[in-house]
C-alpha positions, 0 to 999 in steps of 0.5 A, a space after each residue: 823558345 824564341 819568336 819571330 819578334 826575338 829574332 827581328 829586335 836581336 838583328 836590329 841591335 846589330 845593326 841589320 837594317 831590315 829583317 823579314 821572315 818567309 817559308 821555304 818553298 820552291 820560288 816556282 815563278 821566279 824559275 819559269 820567268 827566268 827559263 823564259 828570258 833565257 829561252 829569249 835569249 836576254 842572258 849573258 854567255 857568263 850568265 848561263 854557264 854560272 846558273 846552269 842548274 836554276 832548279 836548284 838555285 830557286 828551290 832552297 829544299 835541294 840543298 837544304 831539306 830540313 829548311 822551314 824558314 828562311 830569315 831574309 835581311 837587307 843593308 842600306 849603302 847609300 853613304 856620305 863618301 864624295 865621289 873623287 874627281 879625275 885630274 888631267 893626265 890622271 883620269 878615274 874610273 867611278 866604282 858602281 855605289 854599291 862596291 865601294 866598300 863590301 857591304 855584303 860581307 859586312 851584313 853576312 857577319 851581322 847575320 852570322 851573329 844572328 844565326 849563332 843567337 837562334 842556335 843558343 836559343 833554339 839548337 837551329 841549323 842554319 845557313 848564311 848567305 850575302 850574294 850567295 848562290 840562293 835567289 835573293 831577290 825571290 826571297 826578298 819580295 816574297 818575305 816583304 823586305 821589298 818589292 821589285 821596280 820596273 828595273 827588276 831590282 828589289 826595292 825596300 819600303 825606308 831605303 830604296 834599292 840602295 840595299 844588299 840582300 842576305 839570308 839564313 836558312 834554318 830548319 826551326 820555323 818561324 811566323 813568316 811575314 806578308 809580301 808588300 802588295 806595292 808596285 811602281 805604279 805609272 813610273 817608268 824613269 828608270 827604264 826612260 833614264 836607262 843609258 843602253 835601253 837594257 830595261 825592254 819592258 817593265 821587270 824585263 832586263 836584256 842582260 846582253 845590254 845593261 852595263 852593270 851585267 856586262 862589266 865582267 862580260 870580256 869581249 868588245 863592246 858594240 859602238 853604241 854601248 861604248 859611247 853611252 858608258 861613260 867612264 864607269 870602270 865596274 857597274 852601273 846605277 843610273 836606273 837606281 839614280 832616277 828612282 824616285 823612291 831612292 830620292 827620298 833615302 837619307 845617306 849615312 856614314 858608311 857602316 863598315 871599313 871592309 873591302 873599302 876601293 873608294 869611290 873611283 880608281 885611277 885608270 892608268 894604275 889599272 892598265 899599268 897593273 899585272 893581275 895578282 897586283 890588282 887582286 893585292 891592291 883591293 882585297 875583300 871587295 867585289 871587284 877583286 872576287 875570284 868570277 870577276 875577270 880582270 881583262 874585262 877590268 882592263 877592257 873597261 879602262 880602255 872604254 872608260 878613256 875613250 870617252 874621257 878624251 885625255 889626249 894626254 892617256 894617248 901613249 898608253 892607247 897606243 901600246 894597248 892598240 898593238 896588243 895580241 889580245 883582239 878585245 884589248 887592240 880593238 877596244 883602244 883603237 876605238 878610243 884612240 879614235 874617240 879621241 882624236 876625232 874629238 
Protein backbone atom coordinates (compact mmCIF):
# COMPACT_ATOMS: atom_id res chain seq x y z
CA UNK A 1 0.00 0.00 0.00
CA UNK A 2 1.45 3.12 -1.01
CA UNK A 3 1.75 6.15 1.19
CA UNK A 4 1.48 9.96 1.09
CA UNK A 5 5.43 10.03 0.67
CA UNK A 6 4.74 7.74 -2.49
CA UNK A 7 2.38 9.84 -4.05
CA UNK A 8 4.40 13.33 -3.37
CA UNK A 9 8.02 11.51 -4.86
CA UNK A 10 5.98 10.02 -8.03
CA UNK A 11 4.41 13.57 -8.62
CA UNK A 12 7.39 15.17 -8.10
CA UNK A 13 9.13 13.06 -10.93
CA UNK A 14 6.52 14.24 -13.10
CA UNK A 15 7.15 17.31 -13.00
CA UNK A 16 4.44 18.59 -10.59
CA UNK A 17 5.79 21.53 -8.65
CA UNK A 18 4.22 21.27 -5.23
CA UNK A 19 1.96 18.59 -3.81
CA UNK A 20 -0.03 18.33 -0.42
CA UNK A 21 -2.74 16.26 1.08
CA UNK A 22 -6.07 17.47 2.99
CA UNK A 23 -9.32 15.56 3.94
CA UNK A 24 -12.80 16.12 2.29
CA UNK A 25 -14.64 18.05 4.33
CA UNK A 26 -17.08 20.65 3.67
CA UNK A 27 -15.04 24.12 2.94
CA UNK A 28 -17.88 25.67 5.46
CA UNK A 29 -16.12 29.17 5.84
CA UNK A 30 -14.91 29.75 2.72
CA UNK A 31 -19.20 29.40 1.69
CA UNK A 32 -20.15 31.67 4.32
CA UNK A 33 -17.32 34.36 3.03
CA UNK A 34 -18.38 33.95 0.07
CA UNK A 35 -22.49 34.09 0.65
CA UNK A 36 -21.52 37.27 2.37
CA UNK A 37 -19.61 39.03 -0.76
CA UNK A 38 -22.37 38.31 -2.86
CA UNK A 39 -24.94 39.31 -0.45
CA UNK A 40 -22.81 42.73 -0.42
CA UNK A 41 -22.97 42.74 -3.81
CA UNK A 42 -19.10 42.28 -4.76
CA UNK A 43 -19.69 39.62 -7.69
CA UNK A 44 -20.08 40.03 -11.18
CA UNK A 45 -23.84 39.15 -13.20
CA UNK A 46 -21.34 36.13 -14.65
CA UNK A 47 -20.35 35.45 -11.48
CA UNK A 48 -23.64 34.61 -10.12
CA UNK A 49 -25.37 33.09 -12.77
CA UNK A 50 -21.81 30.63 -13.08
CA UNK A 51 -22.03 29.56 -9.08
CA UNK A 52 -25.41 29.19 -8.46
CA UNK A 53 -25.31 26.02 -6.30
CA UNK A 54 -21.98 27.41 -4.04
CA UNK A 55 -23.19 24.59 -1.66
CA UNK A 56 -22.25 21.98 -3.86
CA UNK A 57 -19.13 23.84 -5.26
CA UNK A 58 -17.56 24.12 -1.35
CA UNK A 59 -18.75 20.52 -0.48
CA UNK A 60 -16.54 17.73 -2.33
CA UNK A 61 -19.08 14.79 -0.73
CA UNK A 62 -21.94 16.24 -2.97
CA UNK A 63 -20.56 15.19 -5.76
CA UNK A 64 -18.10 12.70 -4.95
CA UNK A 65 -19.54 10.75 -1.46
CA UNK A 66 -16.97 8.05 -1.13
CA UNK A 67 -14.23 10.92 -1.33
CA UNK A 68 -11.67 10.62 1.64
CA UNK A 69 -8.58 12.66 0.43
CA UNK A 70 -8.18 15.28 -1.84
CA UNK A 71 -4.42 15.39 -3.39
CA UNK A 72 -4.00 18.96 -4.08
CA UNK A 73 -1.09 20.37 -6.69
CA UNK A 74 0.30 23.66 -8.07
CA UNK A 75 2.65 24.65 -11.12
CA UNK A 76 4.92 27.42 -11.43
CA UNK A 77 4.38 29.75 -14.59
CA UNK A 78 6.34 32.54 -14.17
CA UNK A 79 8.53 31.87 -17.64
CA UNK A 80 11.43 33.46 -19.45
CA UNK A 81 9.28 34.57 -22.44
CA UNK A 82 9.64 38.59 -23.28
CA UNK A 83 6.81 40.25 -23.69
CA UNK A 84 6.72 41.58 -27.49
CA UNK A 85 6.36 44.80 -27.96
CA UNK A 86 3.71 46.98 -30.42
CA UNK A 87 4.87 48.99 -33.48
CA UNK A 88 2.88 51.97 -34.90
CA UNK A 89 0.15 51.14 -37.02
CA UNK A 90 0.44 47.77 -35.25
CA UNK A 91 -0.50 48.05 -31.47
CA UNK A 92 -0.71 44.93 -29.07
CA UNK A 93 -2.72 43.87 -26.36
CA UNK A 94 -0.72 42.01 -23.23
CA UNK A 95 -1.93 38.49 -22.29
CA UNK A 96 -2.44 38.50 -18.38
CA UNK A 97 1.19 35.91 -17.43
CA UNK A 98 -0.78 33.31 -16.37
CA UNK A 99 -2.43 32.21 -20.23
CA UNK A 100 0.22 32.80 -22.00
CA UNK A 101 0.60 29.38 -22.59
CA UNK A 102 -2.42 26.35 -20.76
CA UNK A 103 -0.41 25.87 -17.79
CA UNK A 104 -3.75 24.06 -16.32
CA UNK A 105 -4.01 21.41 -18.80
CA UNK A 106 -0.40 21.07 -18.83
CA UNK A 107 -0.70 20.16 -14.86
CA UNK A 108 -4.10 18.49 -15.17
CA UNK A 109 -2.37 15.70 -17.61
CA UNK A 110 0.49 15.58 -15.04
CA UNK A 111 -2.16 14.83 -12.54
CA UNK A 112 -3.97 12.48 -14.41
CA UNK A 113 -0.82 10.45 -14.47
CA UNK A 114 -0.41 10.53 -11.17
CA UNK A 115 -4.10 9.42 -10.46
CA UNK A 116 -3.45 6.25 -13.00
CA UNK A 117 -0.23 5.68 -10.52
CA UNK A 118 -2.59 5.49 -7.07
CA UNK A 119 -5.12 3.46 -9.09
CA UNK A 120 -2.26 0.55 -10.21
CA UNK A 121 -1.19 0.62 -6.55
CA UNK A 122 -4.34 1.11 -4.83
CA UNK A 123 -7.57 0.39 -7.19
CA UNK A 124 -8.41 4.13 -5.96
CA UNK A 125 -11.26 6.01 -7.69
CA UNK A 126 -10.42 9.48 -8.25
CA UNK A 127 -11.24 12.56 -9.92
CA UNK A 128 -8.98 15.43 -11.69
CA UNK A 129 -9.41 19.01 -12.01
CA UNK A 130 -7.34 22.24 -13.05
CA UNK A 131 -9.68 25.27 -12.96
CA UNK A 132 -12.47 22.88 -12.50
CA UNK A 133 -15.57 23.55 -10.89
CA UNK A 134 -14.27 22.48 -7.14
CA UNK A 135 -12.99 25.27 -4.79
CA UNK A 136 -9.25 25.35 -5.35
CA UNK A 137 -8.15 27.90 -3.70
CA UNK A 138 -10.03 26.44 -0.11
CA UNK A 139 -8.49 23.33 -1.12
CA UNK A 140 -5.03 24.75 -1.55
CA UNK A 141 -4.67 26.53 1.74
CA UNK A 142 -6.21 24.17 3.81
CA UNK A 143 -3.88 21.46 2.50
CA UNK A 144 -0.54 23.76 2.92
CA UNK A 145 0.08 24.39 -0.88
CA UNK A 146 -0.31 28.19 0.04
CA UNK A 147 -1.86 30.73 1.93
CA UNK A 148 -4.16 33.44 0.91
CA UNK A 149 -2.50 37.17 0.17
CA UNK A 150 -4.29 40.28 1.02
CA UNK A 151 -5.43 40.12 -2.97
CA UNK A 152 -7.30 36.84 -2.10
CA UNK A 153 -4.85 34.84 -4.25
CA UNK A 154 -3.24 31.58 -3.01
CA UNK A 155 0.22 32.26 -2.45
CA UNK A 156 2.74 29.24 -2.49
CA UNK A 157 5.75 29.17 0.15
CA UNK A 158 8.80 28.65 -3.22
CA UNK A 159 6.87 30.03 -6.13
CA UNK A 160 4.61 33.02 -5.03
CA UNK A 161 1.06 32.94 -6.50
CA UNK A 162 2.67 32.56 -9.75
CA UNK A 163 0.99 29.24 -9.43
CA UNK A 164 -2.10 27.25 -11.35
CA UNK A 165 -3.93 24.88 -8.85
CA UNK A 166 -5.43 21.25 -9.62
CA UNK A 167 -6.54 18.65 -7.48
CA UNK A 168 -7.51 14.51 -7.61
CA UNK A 169 -10.09 13.48 -5.38
CA UNK A 170 -10.07 9.86 -4.41
CA UNK A 171 -11.77 7.91 -1.89
CA UNK A 172 -8.45 5.94 -0.51
CA UNK A 173 -7.32 8.26 2.45
CA UNK A 174 -4.00 9.39 2.84
CA UNK A 175 -1.80 11.30 5.67
CA UNK A 176 -3.40 14.97 5.05
CA UNK A 177 -0.62 17.72 5.61
CA UNK A 178 -1.03 21.03 7.96
CA UNK A 179 -2.51 24.48 6.62
CA UNK A 180 0.67 27.15 6.76
CA UNK A 181 0.19 29.29 9.87
CA UNK A 182 1.74 32.16 7.57
CA UNK A 183 0.01 35.75 6.47
CA UNK A 184 1.11 38.56 4.90
CA UNK A 185 1.90 40.17 7.57
CA UNK A 186 1.71 44.63 7.52
CA UNK A 187 2.15 44.44 3.68
CA UNK A 188 -0.53 45.70 1.87
CA UNK A 189 1.32 46.56 -2.06
CA UNK A 190 -0.93 44.87 -3.75
CA UNK A 191 -3.89 46.37 -2.56
CA UNK A 192 -1.86 49.91 -2.74
CA UNK A 193 -0.64 49.05 -6.51
CA UNK A 194 -4.28 47.81 -7.34
CA UNK A 195 -4.98 50.21 -10.74
CA UNK A 196 -9.05 50.12 -9.92
CA UNK A 197 -9.20 49.93 -5.75
CA UNK A 198 -10.88 46.50 -6.65
CA UNK A 199 -8.95 44.83 -3.35
CA UNK A 200 -11.69 47.03 -0.66
CA UNK A 201 -10.19 45.45 2.33
CA UNK A 202 -7.56 42.68 3.24
CA UNK A 203 -8.93 39.29 1.43
CA UNK A 204 -11.82 41.12 0.34
CA UNK A 205 -12.07 41.62 -3.60
CA UNK A 206 -15.01 43.77 -5.56
CA UNK A 207 -15.25 41.65 -8.28
CA UNK A 208 -17.32 44.42 -10.04
CA UNK A 209 -13.79 46.09 -10.22
CA UNK A 210 -10.76 43.97 -10.79
CA UNK A 211 -9.84 44.06 -14.32
CA UNK A 212 -9.12 40.50 -14.56
CA UNK A 213 -13.01 39.21 -13.39
CA UNK A 214 -14.14 41.77 -15.82
CA UNK A 215 -12.09 40.85 -18.85
CA UNK A 216 -15.02 38.62 -19.85
CA UNK A 217 -17.67 40.63 -18.34
CA UNK A 218 -19.56 42.58 -21.74
CA UNK A 219 -20.60 45.63 -21.15
CA UNK A 220 -19.07 49.40 -21.03
CA UNK A 221 -16.73 49.82 -18.88
CA UNK A 222 -17.13 53.06 -16.30
CA UNK A 223 -14.59 55.79 -17.32
CA UNK A 224 -12.33 55.64 -14.62
CA UNK A 225 -11.86 51.86 -15.00
CA UNK A 226 -11.32 52.33 -18.97
CA UNK A 227 -8.35 55.13 -18.39
CA UNK A 228 -6.50 52.71 -15.61
CA UNK A 229 -6.75 49.54 -18.09
CA UNK A 230 -4.13 50.05 -20.09
CA UNK A 231 -3.58 48.03 -22.83
CA UNK A 232 -4.38 44.58 -21.15
CA UNK A 233 -6.66 42.54 -23.92
CA UNK A 234 -7.30 39.49 -21.32
CA UNK A 235 -6.32 39.79 -17.39
CA UNK A 236 -4.45 41.31 -15.03
CA UNK A 237 -1.47 40.66 -12.61
CA UNK A 238 -0.53 44.09 -11.37
CA UNK A 239 -1.37 42.81 -7.51
CA UNK A 240 0.82 39.86 -8.09
CA UNK A 241 3.41 42.23 -10.03
CA UNK A 242 3.93 43.92 -6.58
CA UNK A 243 4.28 41.19 -4.19
CA UNK A 244 7.02 41.18 -2.71
CA UNK A 245 6.79 37.27 -2.33
CA UNK A 246 6.80 36.92 -5.91
CA UNK A 247 9.97 39.05 -6.36
CA UNK A 248 12.00 36.39 -5.08
CA UNK A 249 10.78 33.49 -7.80
CA UNK A 250 13.25 32.46 -10.18
CA UNK A 251 11.67 32.25 -14.05
CA UNK A 252 11.98 29.11 -15.75
CA UNK A 253 11.81 28.06 -19.30
CA UNK A 254 8.07 27.37 -19.84
CA UNK A 255 7.34 23.75 -19.18
CA UNK A 256 4.73 23.07 -21.72
CA UNK A 257 3.93 24.06 -25.48
CA UNK A 258 -0.01 23.67 -24.93
CA UNK A 259 -2.19 26.44 -25.77
CA UNK A 260 0.85 28.78 -26.20
CA UNK A 261 -0.97 32.61 -27.59
CA UNK A 262 2.42 34.23 -26.71
CA UNK A 263 2.85 37.15 -24.69
CA UNK A 264 0.37 39.69 -26.31
CA UNK A 265 -1.52 39.75 -29.56
CA UNK A 266 -2.29 42.31 -32.27
CA UNK A 267 -5.25 44.12 -31.69
CA UNK A 268 -6.34 45.10 -35.39
CA UNK A 269 -6.36 41.00 -35.89
CA UNK A 270 -8.55 40.78 -33.10
CA UNK A 271 -11.14 43.61 -34.61
CA UNK A 272 -10.80 42.47 -38.09
CA UNK A 273 -11.23 38.64 -37.01
CA UNK A 274 -14.85 36.79 -36.94
CA UNK A 275 -15.65 34.50 -33.78
CA UNK A 276 -14.98 31.05 -35.26
CA UNK A 277 -11.73 32.53 -36.74
CA UNK A 278 -10.55 33.79 -33.45
CA UNK A 279 -11.40 30.41 -31.57
CA UNK A 280 -9.19 28.45 -34.81
CA UNK A 281 -6.08 30.92 -34.19
CA UNK A 282 -5.84 30.03 -30.44
CA UNK A 283 -6.88 26.52 -29.60
CA UNK A 284 -6.34 24.90 -26.18
CA UNK A 285 -5.91 28.15 -24.35
CA UNK A 286 -8.07 29.93 -21.66
CA UNK A 287 -8.85 32.69 -24.08
CA UNK A 288 -10.59 30.67 -26.36
CA UNK A 289 -12.66 28.37 -23.56
CA UNK A 290 -16.19 27.92 -24.42
CA UNK A 291 -17.25 30.81 -21.06
CA UNK A 292 -15.05 33.46 -22.36
CA UNK A 293 -16.88 35.78 -24.54
CA UNK A 294 -15.46 37.24 -27.45
CA UNK A 295 -17.55 40.42 -27.79
CA UNK A 296 -15.95 41.19 -24.25
CA UNK A 297 -12.70 40.26 -26.37
CA UNK A 298 -13.36 42.90 -28.92
CA UNK A 299 -14.76 45.46 -26.06
CA UNK A 300 -11.06 45.07 -24.56
CA UNK A 301 -9.42 45.83 -28.07
CA UNK A 302 -11.17 48.76 -28.15
CA UNK A 303 -10.50 49.89 -24.48
CA UNK A 304 -7.11 48.70 -24.94
CA UNK A 305 -6.56 51.66 -28.38
CA UNK A 306 -7.91 54.28 -26.43
CA UNK A 307 -5.36 54.13 -24.13
CA UNK A 308 -2.66 53.28 -26.86
CA UNK A 309 -3.67 56.71 -28.56
CA UNK A 310 -2.52 55.37 -32.24
CA UNK A 311 -3.97 57.83 -34.14
CA UNK A 312 -3.10 55.47 -37.07
CA UNK A 313 -6.06 52.69 -35.46
CA UNK A 314 -8.62 55.76 -36.01
CA UNK A 315 -10.43 54.22 -39.04
CA UNK A 316 -11.03 50.97 -37.55
CA UNK A 317 -12.59 53.14 -34.18
CA UNK A 318 -14.57 54.64 -36.69
CA UNK A 319 -16.42 51.87 -38.24
CA UNK A 320 -16.75 50.27 -34.61
CA UNK A 321 -18.30 53.72 -33.32
CA UNK A 322 -21.38 53.00 -35.83
CA UNK A 323 -21.69 49.63 -34.70
CA UNK A 324 -25.38 48.44 -33.87
CA UNK A 325 -24.01 46.84 -30.85
CA UNK A 326 -24.06 49.74 -27.94
CA UNK A 327 -20.94 48.42 -25.86
CA UNK A 328 -19.06 48.19 -29.26
CA UNK A 329 -20.15 52.13 -30.40
CA UNK A 330 -20.00 53.55 -27.05
CA UNK A 331 -16.55 51.81 -25.93
CA UNK A 332 -15.00 53.33 -29.62
CA UNK A 333 -16.51 56.50 -29.12
CA UNK A 334 -14.84 56.75 -25.92
CA UNK A 335 -11.27 56.06 -27.60
CA UNK A 336 -11.72 57.99 -30.67
CA UNK A 337 -12.11 60.72 -27.87
CA UNK A 338 -9.31 59.34 -25.94
CA UNK A 339 -7.45 59.77 -28.97
CA UNK A 340 -8.11 62.90 -30.33
CA UNK A 341 -7.90 64.85 -27.27
CA UNK A 342 -4.41 63.49 -26.53
Amino acid sequence: MIEAKDIKDFGHRLGIHDIKITTTEPFDQALTKDKEQRTNGLFTDRRHRHLENLTQFYDIGIEFPKAQSIIAACQCYLTDEKTNLSEPGDPHGLIARYTWRNHYHDLKNRLHELAHFIKEETGASFRVYSNGPVAEKPIAVRSGIGYYGKHSIVINQTFGSWIVLGEIITDKKFEPDKPLDIDCGQCKQCIDACPTHAIVAPYILDRRRCIQEITNWYGVLPNDIAEVWDNRLYGCTVCQDVCPVNSKVAAHSPSTKLGNVGTSISLLDILNMSESEYRKKYPDNQITARWINFKAIQRNALVCLGNIKDKQTLPILERFSKSNDRVFARTAQWAISRIRNG
